[in-house]
N, C-alpha and C positions, 0 to 999 in steps of 0.2 A: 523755303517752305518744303517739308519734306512731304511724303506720301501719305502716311496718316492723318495729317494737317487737311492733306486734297481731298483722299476721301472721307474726311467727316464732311466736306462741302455738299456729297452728293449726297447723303443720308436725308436731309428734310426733302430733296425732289423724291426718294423713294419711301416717304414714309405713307404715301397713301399707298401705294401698291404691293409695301410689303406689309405681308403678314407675320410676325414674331413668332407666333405659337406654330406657324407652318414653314418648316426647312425641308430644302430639295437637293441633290446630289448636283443637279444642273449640269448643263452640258460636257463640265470637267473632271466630274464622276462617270457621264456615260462614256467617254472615250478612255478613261481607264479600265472601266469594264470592257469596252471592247477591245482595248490591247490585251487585256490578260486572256479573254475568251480567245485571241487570235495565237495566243502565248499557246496558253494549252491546247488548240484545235495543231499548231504545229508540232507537238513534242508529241503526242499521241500518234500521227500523222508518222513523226520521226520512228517511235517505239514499236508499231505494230512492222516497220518497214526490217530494222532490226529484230525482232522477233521472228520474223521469216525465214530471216539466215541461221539464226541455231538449231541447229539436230539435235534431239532430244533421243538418239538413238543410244544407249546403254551399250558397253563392249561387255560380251559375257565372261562372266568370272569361270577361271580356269578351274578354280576347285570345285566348281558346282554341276551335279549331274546335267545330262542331256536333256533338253526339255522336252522328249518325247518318252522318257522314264518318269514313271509314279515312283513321289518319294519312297515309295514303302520299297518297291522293286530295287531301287541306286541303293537303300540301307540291307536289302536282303544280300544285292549283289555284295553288297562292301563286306557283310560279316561273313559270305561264302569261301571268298576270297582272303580273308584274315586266319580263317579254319585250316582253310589249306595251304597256306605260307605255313603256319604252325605243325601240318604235319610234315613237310618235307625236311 
């Protein structure tokens, strides 16, 4: 007798108590759901731990004015300076 054989035995004890038109995840849907909520409550848990450690701090580009100069000032200084390479 194999398996399916056994359980169509038990179908007429559960035919008064189950309902056809009403299916439920039952208790081996709600422990999937709660591994995977445990799933992702850890990776989250993991990510924000990694997130912590990277510096989001930028190294400043070498060719870019001082940030205490208005662009207008870094481009005035630049063509002053181009003026008078030109006249020496």
């Amino acid at each position: 007798m194999n398996v399916s054989q056994a359980m169509t035995q038990f179908v007429p004890l559960a035919a008064d108590t189950f309902d056809k038109n009403k299916v439920t995840p039952g208790i081996l849907g709600f422990l999937v759901f709660a591994a995977l909520a445990v799933g992702v409550w850890a990776l989250m848990k993991s990510m924000n731990r990694h997130m912590g450690k990277v510096s989001f701090e930028e190294a400043p580009d070498p060719d870019a004015p001082a940030p205490s100069e208005a662009p207008e000032k870094a481009s005035a200084k630049a063509t002053l300076s181009k003026d008078s390479a030109q006249r020496e």
